[in-house]
C-alpha positions as a printed NumPy array, in Angstrom:
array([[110.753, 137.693, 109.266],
       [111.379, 133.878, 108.507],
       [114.061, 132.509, 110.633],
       [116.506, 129.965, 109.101],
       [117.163, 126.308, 111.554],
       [120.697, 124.55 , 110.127],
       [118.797, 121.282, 110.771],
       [121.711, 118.74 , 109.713],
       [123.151, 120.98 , 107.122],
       [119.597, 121.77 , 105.556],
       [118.247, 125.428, 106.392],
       [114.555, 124.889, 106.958],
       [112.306, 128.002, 107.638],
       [110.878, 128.688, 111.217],
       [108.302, 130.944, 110.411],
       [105.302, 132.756, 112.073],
       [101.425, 131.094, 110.757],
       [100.453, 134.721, 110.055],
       [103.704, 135.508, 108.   ],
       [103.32 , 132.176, 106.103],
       [ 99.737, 132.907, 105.389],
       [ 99.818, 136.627, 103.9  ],
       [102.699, 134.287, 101.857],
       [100.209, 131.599, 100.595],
       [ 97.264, 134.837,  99.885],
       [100.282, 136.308,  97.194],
       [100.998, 133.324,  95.989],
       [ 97.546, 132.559,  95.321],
       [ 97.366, 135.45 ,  93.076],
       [100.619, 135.271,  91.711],
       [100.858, 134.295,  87.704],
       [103.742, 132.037,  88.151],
       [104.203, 129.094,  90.448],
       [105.742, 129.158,  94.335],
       [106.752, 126.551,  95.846],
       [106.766, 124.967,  99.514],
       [108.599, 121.355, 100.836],
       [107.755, 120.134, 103.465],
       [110.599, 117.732, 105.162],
       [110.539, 114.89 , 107.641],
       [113.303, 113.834, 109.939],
       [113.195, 110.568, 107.664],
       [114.085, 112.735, 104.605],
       [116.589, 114.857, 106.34 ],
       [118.228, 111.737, 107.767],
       [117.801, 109.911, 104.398],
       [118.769, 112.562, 101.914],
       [120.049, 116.273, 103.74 ],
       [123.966, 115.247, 103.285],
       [123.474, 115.432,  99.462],
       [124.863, 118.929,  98.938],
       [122.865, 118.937,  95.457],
       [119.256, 117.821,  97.209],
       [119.721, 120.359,  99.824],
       [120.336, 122.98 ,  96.814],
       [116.875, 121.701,  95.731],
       [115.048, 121.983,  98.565],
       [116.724, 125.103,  99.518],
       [115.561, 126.41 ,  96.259],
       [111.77 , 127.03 ,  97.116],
       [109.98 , 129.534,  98.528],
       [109.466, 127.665, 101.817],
       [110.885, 124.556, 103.502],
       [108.669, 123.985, 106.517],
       [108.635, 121.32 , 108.828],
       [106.289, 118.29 , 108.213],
       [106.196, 117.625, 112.409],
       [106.686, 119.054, 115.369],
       [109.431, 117.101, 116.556],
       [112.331, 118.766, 113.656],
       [112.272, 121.819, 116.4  ],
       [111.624, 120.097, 119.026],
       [115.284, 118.593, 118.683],
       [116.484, 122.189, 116.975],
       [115.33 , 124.16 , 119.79 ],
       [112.475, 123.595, 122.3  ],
       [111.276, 126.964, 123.07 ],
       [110.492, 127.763, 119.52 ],
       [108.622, 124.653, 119.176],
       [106.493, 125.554, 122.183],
       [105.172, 128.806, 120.29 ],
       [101.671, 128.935, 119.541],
       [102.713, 131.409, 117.05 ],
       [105.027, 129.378, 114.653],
       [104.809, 126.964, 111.994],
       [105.674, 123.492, 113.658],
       [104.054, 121.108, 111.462],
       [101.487, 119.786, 108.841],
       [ 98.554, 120.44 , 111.811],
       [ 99.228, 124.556, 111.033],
       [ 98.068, 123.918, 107.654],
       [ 94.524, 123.677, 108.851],
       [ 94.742, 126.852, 110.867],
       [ 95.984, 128.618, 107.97 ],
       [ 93.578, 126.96 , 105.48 ],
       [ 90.698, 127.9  , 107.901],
       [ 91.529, 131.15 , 107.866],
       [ 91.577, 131.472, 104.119],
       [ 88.291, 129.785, 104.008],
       [ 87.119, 132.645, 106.259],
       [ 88.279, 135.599, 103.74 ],
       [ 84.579, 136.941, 101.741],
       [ 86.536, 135.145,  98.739],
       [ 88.335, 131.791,  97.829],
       [ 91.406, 132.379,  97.003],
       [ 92.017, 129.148,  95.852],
       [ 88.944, 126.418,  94.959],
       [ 90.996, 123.956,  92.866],
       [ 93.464, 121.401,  93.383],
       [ 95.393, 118.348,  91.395],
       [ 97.076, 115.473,  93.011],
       [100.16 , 113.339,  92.118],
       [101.171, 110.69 ,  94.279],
       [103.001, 107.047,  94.525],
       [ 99.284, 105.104,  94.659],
       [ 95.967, 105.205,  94.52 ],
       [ 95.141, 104.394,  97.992],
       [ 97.307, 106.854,  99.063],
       [ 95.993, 109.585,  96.744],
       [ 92.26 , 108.945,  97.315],
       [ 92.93 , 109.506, 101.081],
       [ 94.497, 112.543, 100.55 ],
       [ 90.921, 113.609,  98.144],
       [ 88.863, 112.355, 101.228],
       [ 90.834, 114.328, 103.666],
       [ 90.958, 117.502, 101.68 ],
       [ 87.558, 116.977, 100.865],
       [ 86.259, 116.976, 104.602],
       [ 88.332, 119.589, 106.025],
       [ 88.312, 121.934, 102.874],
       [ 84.983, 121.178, 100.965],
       [ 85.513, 124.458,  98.731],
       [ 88.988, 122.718,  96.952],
       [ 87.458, 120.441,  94.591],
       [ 89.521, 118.022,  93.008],
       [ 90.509, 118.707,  89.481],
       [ 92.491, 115.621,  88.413],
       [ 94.863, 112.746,  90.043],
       [ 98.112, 110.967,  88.9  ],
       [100.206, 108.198,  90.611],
       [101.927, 106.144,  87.824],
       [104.537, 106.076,  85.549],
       [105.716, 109.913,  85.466],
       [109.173, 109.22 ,  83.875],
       [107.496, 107.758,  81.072],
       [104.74 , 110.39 ,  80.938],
       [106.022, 112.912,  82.208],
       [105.333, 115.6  ,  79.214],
       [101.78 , 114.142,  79.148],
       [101.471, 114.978,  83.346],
       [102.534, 118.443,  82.279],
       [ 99.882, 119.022,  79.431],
       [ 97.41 , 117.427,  81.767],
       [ 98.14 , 120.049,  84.56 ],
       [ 98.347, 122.58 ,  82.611],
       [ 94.75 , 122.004,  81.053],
       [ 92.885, 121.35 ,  84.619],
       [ 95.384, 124.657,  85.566],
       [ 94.387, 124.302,  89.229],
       [ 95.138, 126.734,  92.181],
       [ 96.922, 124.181,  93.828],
       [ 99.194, 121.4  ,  93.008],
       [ 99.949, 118.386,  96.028],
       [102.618, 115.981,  95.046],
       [103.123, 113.234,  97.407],
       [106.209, 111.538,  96.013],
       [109.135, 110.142,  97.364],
       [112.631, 111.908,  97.593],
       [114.448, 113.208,  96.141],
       [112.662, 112.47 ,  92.871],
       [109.622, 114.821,  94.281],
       [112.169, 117.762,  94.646],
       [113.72 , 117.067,  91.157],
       [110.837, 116.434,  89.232],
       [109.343, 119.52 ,  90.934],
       [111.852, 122.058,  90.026],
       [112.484, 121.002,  86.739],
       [108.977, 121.334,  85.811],
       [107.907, 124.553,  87.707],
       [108.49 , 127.143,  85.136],
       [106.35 , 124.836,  83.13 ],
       [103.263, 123.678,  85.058],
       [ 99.911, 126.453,  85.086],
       [ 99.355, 126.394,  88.95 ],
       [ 99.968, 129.408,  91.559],
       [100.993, 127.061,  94.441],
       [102.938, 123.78 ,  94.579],
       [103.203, 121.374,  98.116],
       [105.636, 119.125,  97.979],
       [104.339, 117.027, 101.594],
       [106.495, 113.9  , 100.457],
       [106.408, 111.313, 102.706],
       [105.051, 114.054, 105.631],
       [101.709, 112.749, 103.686],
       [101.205, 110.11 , 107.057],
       [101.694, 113.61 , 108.896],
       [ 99.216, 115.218, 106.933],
       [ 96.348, 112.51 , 106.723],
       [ 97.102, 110.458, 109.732],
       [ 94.67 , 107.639, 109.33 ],
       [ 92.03 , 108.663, 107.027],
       [ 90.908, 106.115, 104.664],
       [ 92.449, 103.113, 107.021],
       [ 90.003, 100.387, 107.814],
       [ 89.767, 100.535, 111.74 ],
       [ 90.511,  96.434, 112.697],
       [ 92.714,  95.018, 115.968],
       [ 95.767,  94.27 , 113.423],
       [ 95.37 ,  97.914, 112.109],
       [ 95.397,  98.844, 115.916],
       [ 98.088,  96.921, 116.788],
       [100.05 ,  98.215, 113.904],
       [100.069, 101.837, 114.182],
       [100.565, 101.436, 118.252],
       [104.228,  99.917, 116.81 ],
       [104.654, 102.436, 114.523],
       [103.922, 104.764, 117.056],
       [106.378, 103.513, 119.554],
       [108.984, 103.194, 116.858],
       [108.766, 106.572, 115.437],
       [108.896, 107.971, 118.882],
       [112.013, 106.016, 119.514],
       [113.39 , 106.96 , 116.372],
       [112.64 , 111.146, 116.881],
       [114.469, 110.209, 120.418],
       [118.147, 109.283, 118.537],
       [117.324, 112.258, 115.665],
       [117.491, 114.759, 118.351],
       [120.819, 112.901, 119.822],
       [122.368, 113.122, 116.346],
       [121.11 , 117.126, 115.826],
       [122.71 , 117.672, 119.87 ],
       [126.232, 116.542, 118.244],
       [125.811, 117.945, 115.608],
       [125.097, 121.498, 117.345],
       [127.735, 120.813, 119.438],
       [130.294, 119.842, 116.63 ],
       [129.255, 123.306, 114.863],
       [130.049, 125.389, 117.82 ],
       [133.476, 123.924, 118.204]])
């Protein structure tokens, strides 16, 4: 059984791969949608105090971690298991072993996302590791204005899965107020965990390119490094 981490104030599931992927084969051949977030420390920082956005997030079928380093500063030992879902890496194990089933569950999927760029690296990245999900549509622009049209368009491709790659909390919201709507089994809301998810795919490989992720890499580890200071007190201010 799914264990619940009060991460901030925002109850993310700690879950075992096998558990979460007899989950994703019922989902697949549900009739109506399920949904999974999955959260970064940047959204939980960023958003998690907003008693109505955790309500949101809280409200789908799974909230998962995007990386490693959520239960790393939760609780070490479960983040060590080889067993348990600690980040957007497990989604290849558990894809792989769908892929290995004597049927597809799923062999469709649409994309929405903020650009282009960002949604074509997703295709190529999907398209590499799972070659069976072929792409059935893409959207990255005005969806307040469109957003009926998004629906219709969905609904007519009515893929397996559905990957929106939006910013919060306007993913979460736009999400749930659409999902009794859209004609998909599975929604995965990877938000801004989509750098988790791709890494660098589609990134041209130059020395300022280089230069620039070794700074991002240093700052994000410096930044996990005070997000695991703030969960500490804020452990330590529940317990009192």
């Amino acid at each position: 059984m799914a264990e619940k981490a009060d991460i901030m104030g925002l109850r993310i599931d700690i879950v075992e791969k096998q558990e979460l992927l007899e989950e994703i084969e019922d989902y697949l051949q549900n009739e109506y949608l399920n949904v999974i977030f999955m959260v970064t420390v940047e959204m939980i920082e960023k958003n998690a105090p907003d008693p109505e956005y955790r309500k949101l997030l809280e409200d789908s079928d799974y909230l998962l971690p995007a990386e490693r380093s959520i239960l790393e500063a939760w609780r070490q030992e479960q983040a060590e298991r080889e067993d348990i879902f600690t980040g957007c890496d497990c989604f290849h194990e558990i894809t792989k072993e769908l892929a290995a089933k004597e049927r597809h569950l799923a062999d469709s999927v649409y994309y929405i996302g903020k650009t282009k760029e960002e949604i074509q690296a997703l295709v190529d990245y999907t398209a590499e590791m799972f070659p069976w999900l072929k792409a059935q549509g893409m959207y990255c622009e005005g969806m307040e204005e469109k957003d009926d049209l998004l629906v219709n368009e969905i609904n007519a491709a009515a893929p397996d899965i559905l990957v929106v790659a939006l910013q919060s909390p306007f993913q979460e919201e736009w999400i749930m107020k659409n999902s009794t709507k859209l004609n998909a089994r599975l929604c995965i809301g990877v938000g801004e965990g989509i750098q988790e998810l791709i890494g660098e795919t589609g990134q041209p490989k130059t020395v300022y390119t280089w230069i620039k992720k070794k700074q991002e890499d240093f700052l994000k580890k410096f930044h996990r490094i005070l997000f695991q200071k703030k969960l500490k007190k804020y452990q330590e201010s529940r317990k009192k």
